[in-house]
N, C-alpha and C positions, 0 to 999 in steps of 0.2 A: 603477514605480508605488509609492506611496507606503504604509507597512500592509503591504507582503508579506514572506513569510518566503521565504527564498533554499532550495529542495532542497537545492542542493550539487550538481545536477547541470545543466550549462551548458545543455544542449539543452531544457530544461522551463524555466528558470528565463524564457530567452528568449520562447519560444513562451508563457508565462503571466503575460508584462507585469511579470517580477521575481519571481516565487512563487507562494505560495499565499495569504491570508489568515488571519489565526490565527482559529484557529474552526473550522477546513476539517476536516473527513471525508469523507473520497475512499474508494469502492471500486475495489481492481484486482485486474480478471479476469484470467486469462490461463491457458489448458492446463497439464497436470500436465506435459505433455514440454518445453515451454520453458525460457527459461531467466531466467523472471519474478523468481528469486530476488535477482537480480544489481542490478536496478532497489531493491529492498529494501534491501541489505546498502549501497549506494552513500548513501542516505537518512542514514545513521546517521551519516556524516561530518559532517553539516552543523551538527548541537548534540545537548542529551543524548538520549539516546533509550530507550522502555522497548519493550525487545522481545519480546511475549508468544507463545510457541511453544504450538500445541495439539496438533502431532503430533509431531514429534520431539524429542528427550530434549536438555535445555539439552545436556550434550558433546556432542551429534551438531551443536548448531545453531552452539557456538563455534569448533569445528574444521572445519567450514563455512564461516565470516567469516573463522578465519585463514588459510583458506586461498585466500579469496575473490581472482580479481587484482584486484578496486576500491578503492580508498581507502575504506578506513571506520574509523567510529570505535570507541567503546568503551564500545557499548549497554547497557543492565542486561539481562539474559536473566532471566524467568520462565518455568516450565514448567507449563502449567494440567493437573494429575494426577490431579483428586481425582472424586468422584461429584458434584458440583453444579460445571460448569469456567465455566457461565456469573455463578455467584457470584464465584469463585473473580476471574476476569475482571474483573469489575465492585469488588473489593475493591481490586484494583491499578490500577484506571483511577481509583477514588475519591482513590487517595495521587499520582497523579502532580501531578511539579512544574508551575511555572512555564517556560511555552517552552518544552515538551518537541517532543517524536515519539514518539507511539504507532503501534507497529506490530504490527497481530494475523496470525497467519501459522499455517496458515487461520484464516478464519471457517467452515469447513463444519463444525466441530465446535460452537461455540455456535448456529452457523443451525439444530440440531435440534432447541434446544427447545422447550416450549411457545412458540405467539404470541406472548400475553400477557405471558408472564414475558421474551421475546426482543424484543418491541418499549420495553418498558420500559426494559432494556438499553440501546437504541440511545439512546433518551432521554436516560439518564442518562450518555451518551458524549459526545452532543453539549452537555449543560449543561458539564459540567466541559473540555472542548476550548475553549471559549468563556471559560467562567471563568479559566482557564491562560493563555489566548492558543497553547494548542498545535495540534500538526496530526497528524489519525489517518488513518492507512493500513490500510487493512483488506483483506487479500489473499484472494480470492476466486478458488477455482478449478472450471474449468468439465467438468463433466461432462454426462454425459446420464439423470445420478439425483441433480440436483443437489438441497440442501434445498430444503425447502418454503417454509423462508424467507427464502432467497435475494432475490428479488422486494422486499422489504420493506430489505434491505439497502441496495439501487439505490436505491429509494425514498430512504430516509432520508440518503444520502450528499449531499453539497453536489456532490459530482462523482465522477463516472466513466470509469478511465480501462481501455481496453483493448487490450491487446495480443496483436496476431492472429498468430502466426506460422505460415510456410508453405514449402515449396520448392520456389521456381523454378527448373526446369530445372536445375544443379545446385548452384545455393546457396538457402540460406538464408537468409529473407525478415523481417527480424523490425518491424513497425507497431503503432503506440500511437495511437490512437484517443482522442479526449476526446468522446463523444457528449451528455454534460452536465455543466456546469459552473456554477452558479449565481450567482458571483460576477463573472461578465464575464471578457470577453479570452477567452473562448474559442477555441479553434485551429479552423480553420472543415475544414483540412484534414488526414490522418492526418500520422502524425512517422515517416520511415523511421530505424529503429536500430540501429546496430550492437551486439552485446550481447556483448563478446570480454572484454578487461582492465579497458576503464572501458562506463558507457553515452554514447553519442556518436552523432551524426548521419550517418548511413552515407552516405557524399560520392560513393560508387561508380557509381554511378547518378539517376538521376531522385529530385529529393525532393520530397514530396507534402508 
């Protein structure tokens, strides 16, 4: 399809008719014990990418990617530190270039604050993704005290992608789910993943 930007990762790019659309803000869920990171760090191959860290410290999150087994590339790392991170956030999504990837890694930290001041945010995400023709990723992990504004996040994202992992009898199950997508081509059925050196279509079995 014609307009889409390539992940860089074969098994999505397929399943989404060639990409994403520039413009796209996608949330992805996925538990703290997965290994949801891997899907992220693969992202960064594909063109420039800014990559805004809210919980761990830029060295913890570069000695991560080099030591990641995925082909990735050579993201700008930010580290949101300060008393205001949803500013902070919002001052480095206002500089991003042209064609990027924005990826926030989590959102549980900007989801705490005010609505108001958090839905604005989201706004002002989606004006400039569009303005750039870039694509945001917004890593969102699930707990059972999740933010408040969580909800709003789903909402506002062009698509949602989620990844349920589980263990069957004695492997490991890992499924990416697109339950909205707003731009068409939706995958009607879940993507089984292998999630080892690269992310890839787990051929071992049945794929949904």
């Amino acid at each position: 399809m014609e307009n889409r930007l390539e992940t860089g990762i074969d098994v999505l790019d397929r399943k989404l008719d060639g990409g994403l659309p520039p413009g796209c803000v996608i949330s992805y869920t996925a538990i703290p014990a997965s290994q949801s990171e891997l899907l992220l760090y693969e992202l960064t191959a594909a063109r420039g990418t800014l990559y805004i860290t809210t919980e761990r410290s830029k060295p913890v999150l570069k000695r991560a990617l080099e030591d990641s087994p995925s082909s990735i590339g050579s993201p700008t790392i930010r580290h949101v530190t300060g008393d205001d991170p949803l500013e902070e956030a919002r001052q480095l999504v206002a500089a991003l270039p042209e064609g990027a990837n924005l990826i926030i890694d989590t959102m549980d930290v900007l989801e705490r604050a005010p609505m108001d001041d958090y839905v604005s945010f989201l706004n002002d995400l989606k004006t400039r993704m569009v303005e750039t023709g870039s694509v945001a990723v917004l890593h969102c992990l699930e707990s059972e005290s999740q933010p408040e504004n969580r909800a709003r996040t789903h909402h506002a994202a062009d698509a949602v992608f989620t990844l349920q992992t589980a263990v069957t009898g004695t492997e490991l199950e890992n499924r990416l789910t697109i339950p909205k997508f707003r731009n068409g081509g939706q995958p009607t059925e879940s993507i089984k993943l292998e999630l080892t050196e690269e992310v890839q279509i787990d051929t071992s079995r049945d794929i949904a």
